[in-house]
N, CA, C and O atoms as a MOPAC input file, in Angstrom:
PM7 MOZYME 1SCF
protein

 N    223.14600 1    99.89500 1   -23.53600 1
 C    222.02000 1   100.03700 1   -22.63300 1
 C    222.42200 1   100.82100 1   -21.38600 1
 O    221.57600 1   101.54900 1   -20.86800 1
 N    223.50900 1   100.74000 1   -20.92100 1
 C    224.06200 1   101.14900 1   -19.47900 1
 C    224.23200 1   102.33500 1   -20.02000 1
 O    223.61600 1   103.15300 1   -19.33500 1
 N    224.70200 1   102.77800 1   -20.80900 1
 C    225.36400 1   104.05800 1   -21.39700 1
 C    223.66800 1   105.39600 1   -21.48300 1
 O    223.42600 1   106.57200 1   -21.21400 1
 N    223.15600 1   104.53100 1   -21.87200 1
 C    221.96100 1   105.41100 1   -22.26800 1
 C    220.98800 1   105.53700 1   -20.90700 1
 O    220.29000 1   106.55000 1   -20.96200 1
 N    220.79700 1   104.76900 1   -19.75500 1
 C    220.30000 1   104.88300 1   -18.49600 1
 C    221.33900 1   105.75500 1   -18.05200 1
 O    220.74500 1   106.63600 1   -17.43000 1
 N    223.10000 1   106.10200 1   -18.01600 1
 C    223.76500 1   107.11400 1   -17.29300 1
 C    223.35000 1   108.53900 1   -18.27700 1
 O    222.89900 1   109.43600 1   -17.56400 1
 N    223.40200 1   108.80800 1   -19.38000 1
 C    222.62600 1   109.95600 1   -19.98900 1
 C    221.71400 1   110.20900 1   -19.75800 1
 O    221.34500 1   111.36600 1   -19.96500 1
 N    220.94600 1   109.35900 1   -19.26000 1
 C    219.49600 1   109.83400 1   -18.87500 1
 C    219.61100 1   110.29300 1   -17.21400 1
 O    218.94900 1   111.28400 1   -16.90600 1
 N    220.41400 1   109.62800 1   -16.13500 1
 C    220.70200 1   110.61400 1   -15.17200 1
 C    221.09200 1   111.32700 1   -15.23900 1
 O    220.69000 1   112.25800 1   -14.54200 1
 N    222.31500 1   111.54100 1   -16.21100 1
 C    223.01700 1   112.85800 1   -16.15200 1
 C    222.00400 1   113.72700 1   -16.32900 1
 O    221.64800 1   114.28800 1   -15.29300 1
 N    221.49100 1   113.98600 1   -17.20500 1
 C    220.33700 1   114.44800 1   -17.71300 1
 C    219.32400 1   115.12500 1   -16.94700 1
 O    218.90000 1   116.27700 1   -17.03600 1
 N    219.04800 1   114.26300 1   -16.24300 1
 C    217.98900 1   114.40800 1   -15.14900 1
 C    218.57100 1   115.54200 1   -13.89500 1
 O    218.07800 1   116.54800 1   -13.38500 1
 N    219.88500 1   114.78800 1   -13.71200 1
 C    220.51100 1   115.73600 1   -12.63800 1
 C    221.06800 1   117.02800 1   -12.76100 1
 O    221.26200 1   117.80200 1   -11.82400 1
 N    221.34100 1   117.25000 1   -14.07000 1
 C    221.58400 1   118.37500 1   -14.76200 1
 C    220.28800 1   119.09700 1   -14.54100 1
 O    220.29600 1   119.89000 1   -13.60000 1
 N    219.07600 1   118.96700 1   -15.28700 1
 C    217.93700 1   119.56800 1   -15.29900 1
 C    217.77600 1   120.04300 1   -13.83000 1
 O    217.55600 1   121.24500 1   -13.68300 1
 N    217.85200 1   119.29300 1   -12.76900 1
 C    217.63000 1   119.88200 1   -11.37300 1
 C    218.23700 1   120.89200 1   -11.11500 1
 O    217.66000 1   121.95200 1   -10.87200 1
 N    219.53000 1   120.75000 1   -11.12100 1
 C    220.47100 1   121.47000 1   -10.89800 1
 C    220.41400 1   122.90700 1   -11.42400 1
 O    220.82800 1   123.90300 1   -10.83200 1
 N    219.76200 1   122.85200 1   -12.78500 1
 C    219.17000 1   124.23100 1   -13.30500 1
 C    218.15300 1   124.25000 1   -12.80700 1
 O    217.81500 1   125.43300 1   -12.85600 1
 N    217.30300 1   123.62900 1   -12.27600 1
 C    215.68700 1   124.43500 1   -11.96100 1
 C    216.36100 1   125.26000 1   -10.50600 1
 O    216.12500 1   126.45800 1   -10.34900 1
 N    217.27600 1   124.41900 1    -9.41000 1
 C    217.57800 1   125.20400 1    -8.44600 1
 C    218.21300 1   125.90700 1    -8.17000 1
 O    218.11900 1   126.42100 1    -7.05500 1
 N    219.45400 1   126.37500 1    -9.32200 1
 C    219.79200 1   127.65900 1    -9.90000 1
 C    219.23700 1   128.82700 1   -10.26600 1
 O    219.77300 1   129.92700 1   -10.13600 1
 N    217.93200 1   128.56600 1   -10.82400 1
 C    217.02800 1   129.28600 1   -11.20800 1
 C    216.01400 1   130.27300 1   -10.12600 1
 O    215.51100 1   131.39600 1   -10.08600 1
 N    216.11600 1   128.90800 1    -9.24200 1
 C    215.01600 1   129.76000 1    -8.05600 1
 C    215.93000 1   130.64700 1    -7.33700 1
 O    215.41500 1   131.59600 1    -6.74500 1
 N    216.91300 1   130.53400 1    -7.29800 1
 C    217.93800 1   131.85400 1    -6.53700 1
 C    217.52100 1   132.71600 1    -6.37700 1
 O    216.54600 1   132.63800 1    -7.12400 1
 N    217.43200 1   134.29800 1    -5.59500 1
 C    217.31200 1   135.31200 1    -5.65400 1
 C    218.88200 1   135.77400 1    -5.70400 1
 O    219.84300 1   135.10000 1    -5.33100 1
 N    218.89900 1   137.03100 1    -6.23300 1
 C    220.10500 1   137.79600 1    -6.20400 1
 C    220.47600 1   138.50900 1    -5.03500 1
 O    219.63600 1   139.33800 1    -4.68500 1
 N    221.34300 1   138.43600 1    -4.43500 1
 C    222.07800 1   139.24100 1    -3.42800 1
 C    221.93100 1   140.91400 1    -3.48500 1
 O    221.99900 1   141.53500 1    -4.54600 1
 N    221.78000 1   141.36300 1    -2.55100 1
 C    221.97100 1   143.17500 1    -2.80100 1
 C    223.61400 1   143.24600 1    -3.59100 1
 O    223.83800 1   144.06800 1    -4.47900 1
 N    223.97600 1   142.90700 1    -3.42400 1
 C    225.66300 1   142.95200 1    -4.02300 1
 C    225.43500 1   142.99200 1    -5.71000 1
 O    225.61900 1   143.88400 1    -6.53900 1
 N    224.93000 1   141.55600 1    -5.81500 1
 C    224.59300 1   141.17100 1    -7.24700 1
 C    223.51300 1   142.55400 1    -7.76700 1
 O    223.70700 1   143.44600 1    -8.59300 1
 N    222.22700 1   142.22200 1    -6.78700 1
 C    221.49000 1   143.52100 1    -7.64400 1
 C    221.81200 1   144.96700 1    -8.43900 1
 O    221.36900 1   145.47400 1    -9.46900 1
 N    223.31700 1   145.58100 1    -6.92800 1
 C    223.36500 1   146.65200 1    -7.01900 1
 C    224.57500 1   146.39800 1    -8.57500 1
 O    224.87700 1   147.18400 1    -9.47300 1
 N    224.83900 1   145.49900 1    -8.41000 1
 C    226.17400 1   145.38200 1    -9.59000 1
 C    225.36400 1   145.70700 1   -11.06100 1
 O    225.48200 1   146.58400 1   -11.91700 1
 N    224.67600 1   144.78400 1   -10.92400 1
 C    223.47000 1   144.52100 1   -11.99300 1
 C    222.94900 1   146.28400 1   -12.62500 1
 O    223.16500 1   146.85900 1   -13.69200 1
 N    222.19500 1   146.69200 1   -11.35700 1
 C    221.89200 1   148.06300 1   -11.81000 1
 C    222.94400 1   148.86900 1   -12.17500 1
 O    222.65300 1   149.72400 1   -13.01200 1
 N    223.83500 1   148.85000 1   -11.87500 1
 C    225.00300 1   149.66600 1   -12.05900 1
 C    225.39200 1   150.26800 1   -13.67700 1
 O    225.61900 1   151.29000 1   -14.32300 1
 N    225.19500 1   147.80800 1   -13.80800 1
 C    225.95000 1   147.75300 1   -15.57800 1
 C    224.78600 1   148.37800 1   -16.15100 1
 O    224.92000 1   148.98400 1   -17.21400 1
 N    223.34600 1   148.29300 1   -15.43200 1
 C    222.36800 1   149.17000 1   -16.49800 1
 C    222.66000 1   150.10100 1   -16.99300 1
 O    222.59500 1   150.18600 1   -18.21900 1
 N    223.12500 1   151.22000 1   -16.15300 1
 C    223.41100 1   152.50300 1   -16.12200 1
 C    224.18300 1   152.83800 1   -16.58000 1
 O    224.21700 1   154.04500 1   -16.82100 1
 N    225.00400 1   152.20200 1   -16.88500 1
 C    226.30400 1   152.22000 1   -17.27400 1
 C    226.32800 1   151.65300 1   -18.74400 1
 O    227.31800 1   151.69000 1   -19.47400 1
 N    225.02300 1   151.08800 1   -19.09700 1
 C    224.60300 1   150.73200 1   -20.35400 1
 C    223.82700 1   152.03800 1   -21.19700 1
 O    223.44300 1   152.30300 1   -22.33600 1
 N    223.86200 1   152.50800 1   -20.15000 1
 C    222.47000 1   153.62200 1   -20.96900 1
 C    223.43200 1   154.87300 1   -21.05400 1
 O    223.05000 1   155.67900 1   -21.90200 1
 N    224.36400 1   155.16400 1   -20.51200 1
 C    225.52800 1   155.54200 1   -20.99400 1
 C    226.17600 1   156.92500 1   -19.99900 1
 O    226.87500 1   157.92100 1   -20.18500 1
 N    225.43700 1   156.24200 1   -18.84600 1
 C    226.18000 1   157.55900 1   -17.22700 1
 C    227.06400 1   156.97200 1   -16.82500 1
 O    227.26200 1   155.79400 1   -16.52800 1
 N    227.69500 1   157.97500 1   -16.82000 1
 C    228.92200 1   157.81800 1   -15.91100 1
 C    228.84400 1   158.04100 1   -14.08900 1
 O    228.33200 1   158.92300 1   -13.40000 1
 N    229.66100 1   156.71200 1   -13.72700 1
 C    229.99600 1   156.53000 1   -12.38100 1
 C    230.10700 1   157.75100 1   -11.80300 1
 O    230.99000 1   158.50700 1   -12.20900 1
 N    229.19800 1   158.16800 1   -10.71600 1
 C    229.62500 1   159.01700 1    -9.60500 1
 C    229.40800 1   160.31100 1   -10.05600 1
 O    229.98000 1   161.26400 1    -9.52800 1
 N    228.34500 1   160.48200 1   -11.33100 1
 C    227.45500 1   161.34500 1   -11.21200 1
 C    225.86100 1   161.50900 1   -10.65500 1
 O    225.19200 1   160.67500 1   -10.04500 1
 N    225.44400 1   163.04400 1   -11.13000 1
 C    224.05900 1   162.77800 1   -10.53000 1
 C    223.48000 1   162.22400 1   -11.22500 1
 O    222.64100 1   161.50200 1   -10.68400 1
 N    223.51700 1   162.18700 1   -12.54500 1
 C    222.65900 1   161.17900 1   -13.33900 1
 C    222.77600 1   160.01200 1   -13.28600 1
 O    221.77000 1   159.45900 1   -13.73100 1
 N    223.81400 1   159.08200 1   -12.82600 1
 C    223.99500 1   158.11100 1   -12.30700 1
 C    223.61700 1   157.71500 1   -11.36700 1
 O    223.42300 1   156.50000 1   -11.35800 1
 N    223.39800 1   158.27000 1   -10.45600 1
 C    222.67000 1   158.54400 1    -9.13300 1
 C    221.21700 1   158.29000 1    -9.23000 1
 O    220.57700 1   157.49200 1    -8.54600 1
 N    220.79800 1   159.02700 1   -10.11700 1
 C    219.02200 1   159.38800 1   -10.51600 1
 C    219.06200 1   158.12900 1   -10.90300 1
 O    218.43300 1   157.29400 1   -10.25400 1
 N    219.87300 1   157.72300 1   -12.13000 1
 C    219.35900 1   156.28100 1   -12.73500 1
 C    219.39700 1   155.36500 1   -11.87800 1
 O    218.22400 1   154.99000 1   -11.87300 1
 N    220.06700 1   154.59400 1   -10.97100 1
 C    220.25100 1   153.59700 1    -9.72500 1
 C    218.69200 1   154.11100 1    -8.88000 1
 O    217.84600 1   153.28000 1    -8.55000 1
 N    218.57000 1   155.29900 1    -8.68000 1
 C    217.42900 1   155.63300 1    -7.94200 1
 C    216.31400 1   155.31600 1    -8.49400 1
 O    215.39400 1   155.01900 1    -7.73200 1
 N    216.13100 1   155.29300 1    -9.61100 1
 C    215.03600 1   155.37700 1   -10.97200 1
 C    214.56300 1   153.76100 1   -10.68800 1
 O    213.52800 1   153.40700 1   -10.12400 1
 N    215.60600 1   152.91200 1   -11.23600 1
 C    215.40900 1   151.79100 1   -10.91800 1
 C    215.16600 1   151.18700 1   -10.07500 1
 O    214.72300 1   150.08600 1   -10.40100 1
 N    215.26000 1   151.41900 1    -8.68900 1
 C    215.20000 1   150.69600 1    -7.04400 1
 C    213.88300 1   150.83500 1    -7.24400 1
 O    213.13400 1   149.87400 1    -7.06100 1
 N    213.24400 1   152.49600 1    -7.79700 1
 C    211.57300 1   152.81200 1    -7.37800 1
 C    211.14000 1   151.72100 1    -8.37800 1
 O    210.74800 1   150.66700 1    -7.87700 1
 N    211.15000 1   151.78800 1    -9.24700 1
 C    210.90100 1   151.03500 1   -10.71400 1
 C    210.22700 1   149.71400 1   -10.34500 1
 O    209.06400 1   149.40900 1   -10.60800 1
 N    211.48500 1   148.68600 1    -9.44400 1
 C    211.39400 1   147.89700 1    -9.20200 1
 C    210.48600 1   147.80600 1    -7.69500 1
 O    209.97900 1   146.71800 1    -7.42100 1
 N    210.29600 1   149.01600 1    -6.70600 1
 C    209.67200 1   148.74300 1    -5.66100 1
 C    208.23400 1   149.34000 1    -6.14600 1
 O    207.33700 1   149.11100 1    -5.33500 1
 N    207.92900 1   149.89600 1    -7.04400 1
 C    206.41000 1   149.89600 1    -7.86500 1
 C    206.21500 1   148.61600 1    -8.17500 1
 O    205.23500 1   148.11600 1    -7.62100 1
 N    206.84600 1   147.90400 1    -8.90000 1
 C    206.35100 1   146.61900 1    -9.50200 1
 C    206.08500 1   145.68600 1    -8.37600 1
 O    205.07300 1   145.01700 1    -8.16500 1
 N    206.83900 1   145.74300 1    -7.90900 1
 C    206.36000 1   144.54200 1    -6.73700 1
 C    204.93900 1   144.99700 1    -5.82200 1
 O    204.27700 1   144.16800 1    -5.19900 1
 N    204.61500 1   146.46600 1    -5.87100 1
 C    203.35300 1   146.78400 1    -4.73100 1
 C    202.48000 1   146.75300 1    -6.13900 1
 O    201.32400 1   146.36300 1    -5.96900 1
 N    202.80500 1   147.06900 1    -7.39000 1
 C    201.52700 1   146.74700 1    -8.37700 1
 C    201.11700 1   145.04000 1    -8.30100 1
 O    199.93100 1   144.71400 1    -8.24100 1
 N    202.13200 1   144.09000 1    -8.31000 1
 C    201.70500 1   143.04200 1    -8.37500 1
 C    201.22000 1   142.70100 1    -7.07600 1
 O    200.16800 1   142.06400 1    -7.13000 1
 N    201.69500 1   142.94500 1    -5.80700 1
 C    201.03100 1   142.79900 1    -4.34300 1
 C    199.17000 1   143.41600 1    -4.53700 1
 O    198.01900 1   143.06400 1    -4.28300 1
 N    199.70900 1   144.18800 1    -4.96600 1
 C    198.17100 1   144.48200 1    -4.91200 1
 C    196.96200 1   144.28200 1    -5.74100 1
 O    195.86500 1   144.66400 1    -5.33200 1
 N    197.12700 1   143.64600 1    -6.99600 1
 C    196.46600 1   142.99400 1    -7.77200 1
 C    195.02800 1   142.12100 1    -7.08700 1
 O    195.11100 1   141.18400 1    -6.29300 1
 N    193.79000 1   142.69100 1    -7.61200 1
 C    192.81500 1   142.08500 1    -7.47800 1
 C    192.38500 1   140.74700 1    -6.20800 1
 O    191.78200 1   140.65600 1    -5.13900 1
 N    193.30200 1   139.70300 1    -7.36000 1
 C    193.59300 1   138.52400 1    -7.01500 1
 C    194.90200 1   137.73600 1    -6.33100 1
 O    195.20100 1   136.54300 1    -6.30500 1
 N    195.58800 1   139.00700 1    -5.75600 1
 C    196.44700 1   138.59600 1    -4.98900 1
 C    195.73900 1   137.83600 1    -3.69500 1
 O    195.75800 1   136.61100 1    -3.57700 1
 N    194.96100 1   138.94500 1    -2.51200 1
 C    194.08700 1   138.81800 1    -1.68100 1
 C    193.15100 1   137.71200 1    -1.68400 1
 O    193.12400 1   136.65700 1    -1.05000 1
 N    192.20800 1   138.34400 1    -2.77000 1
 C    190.75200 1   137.64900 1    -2.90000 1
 C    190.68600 1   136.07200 1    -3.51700 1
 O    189.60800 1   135.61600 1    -3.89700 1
 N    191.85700 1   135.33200 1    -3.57700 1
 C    191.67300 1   134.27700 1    -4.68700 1
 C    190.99600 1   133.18200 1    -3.90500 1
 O    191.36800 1   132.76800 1    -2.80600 1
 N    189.77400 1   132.68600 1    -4.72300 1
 C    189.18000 1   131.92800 1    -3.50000 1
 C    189.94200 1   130.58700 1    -3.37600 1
 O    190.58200 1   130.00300 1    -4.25100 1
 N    189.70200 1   130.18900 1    -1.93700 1
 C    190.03600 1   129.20700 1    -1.24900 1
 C    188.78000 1   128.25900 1    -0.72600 1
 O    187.88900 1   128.49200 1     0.09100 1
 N    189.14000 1   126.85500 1    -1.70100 1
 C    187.80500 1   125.81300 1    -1.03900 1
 C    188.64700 1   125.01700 1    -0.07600 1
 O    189.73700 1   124.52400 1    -0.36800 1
 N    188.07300 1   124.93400 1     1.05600 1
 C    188.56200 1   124.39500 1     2.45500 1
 C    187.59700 1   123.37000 1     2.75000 1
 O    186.62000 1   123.76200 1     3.38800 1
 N    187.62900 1   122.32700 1     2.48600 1
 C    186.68100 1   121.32300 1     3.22300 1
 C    187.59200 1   120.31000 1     4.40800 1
 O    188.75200 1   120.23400 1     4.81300 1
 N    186.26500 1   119.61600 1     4.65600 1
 C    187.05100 1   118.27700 1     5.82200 1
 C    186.11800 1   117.19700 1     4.64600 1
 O    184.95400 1   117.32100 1     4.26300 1
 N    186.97900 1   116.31900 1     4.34900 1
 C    186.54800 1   114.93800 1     3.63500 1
 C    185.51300 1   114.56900 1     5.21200 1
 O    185.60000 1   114.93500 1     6.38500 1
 N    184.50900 1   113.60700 1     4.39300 1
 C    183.89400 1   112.73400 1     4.98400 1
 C    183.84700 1   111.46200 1     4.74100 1
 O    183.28200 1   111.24100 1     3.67100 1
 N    184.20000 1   110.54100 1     5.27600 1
 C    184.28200 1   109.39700 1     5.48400 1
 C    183.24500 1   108.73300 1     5.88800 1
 O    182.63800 1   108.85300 1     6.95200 1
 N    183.01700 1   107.90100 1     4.86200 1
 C    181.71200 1   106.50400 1     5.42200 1
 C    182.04200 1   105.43000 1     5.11900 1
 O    182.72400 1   105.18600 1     4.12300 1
 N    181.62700 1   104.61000 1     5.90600 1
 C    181.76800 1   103.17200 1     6.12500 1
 C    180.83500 1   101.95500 1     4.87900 1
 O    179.62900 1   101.81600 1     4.67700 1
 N    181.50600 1   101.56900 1     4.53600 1
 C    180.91800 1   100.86400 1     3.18800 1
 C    179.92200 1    99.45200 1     4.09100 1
 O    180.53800 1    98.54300 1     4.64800 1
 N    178.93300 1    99.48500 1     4.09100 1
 C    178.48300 1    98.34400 1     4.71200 1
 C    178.86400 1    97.27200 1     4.09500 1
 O    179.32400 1    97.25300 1     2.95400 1
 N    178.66700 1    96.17200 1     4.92400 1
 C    179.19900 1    94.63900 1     3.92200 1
 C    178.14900 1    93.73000 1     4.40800 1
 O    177.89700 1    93.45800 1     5.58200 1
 N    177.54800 1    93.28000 1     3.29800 1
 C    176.36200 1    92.39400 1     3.13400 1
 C    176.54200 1    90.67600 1     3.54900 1
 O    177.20900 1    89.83100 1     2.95100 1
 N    176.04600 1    90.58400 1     4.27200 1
 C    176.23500 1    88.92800 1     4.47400 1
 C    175.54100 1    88.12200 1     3.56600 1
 O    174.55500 1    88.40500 1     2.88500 1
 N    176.02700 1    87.33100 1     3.62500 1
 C    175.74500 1    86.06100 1     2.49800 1
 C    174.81300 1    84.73000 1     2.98000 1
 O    174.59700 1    83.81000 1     2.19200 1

């Protein structure tokens, strides 16, 4: 019984531990590393211009995507219901 309540924290604490791994953003360090191995996947060589273009290719790539999704319809416009609750007093009936 004890054994199977500590698997189930582990468990649990594990799972966190990846969801807040997950939300990370990458460092410019990491990014630029990242793009690099792209490029370096697609088969340019370091410290040319085509290497150059490709790192460049990608920064735009990625700064399009983010103003396509910024600017989406429903980025702006998504409606918002804003009320104030109202509160009333329940009368109480005498007996």
């Amino acid at each position: 019984m004890r054994a199977t309540a500590m698997k189930k924290s582990v468990l649990i604490i594990l799972g966190l531990a990846g969801l807040v791994a997950g939300c990370q953003t990458m460092t410019p360090e990491q990014r630029r590393a990242a793009d690099e191995q792209t490029c370096r996947s697609y088969g340019f060589k370091q410290k040319s211009d085509a290497f150059s273009n490709c790192l460049l290719q990608l920064d735009l790539d990625r700064r399009a995507d983010r103003r396509a999704w910024q600017n989406r319809p429903d980025f702006y416009d998504m409606p918002m219901v804003i009320y104030q609750p109202v509160y009333r007093p329940v009368p109480v009936q005498a007996k």
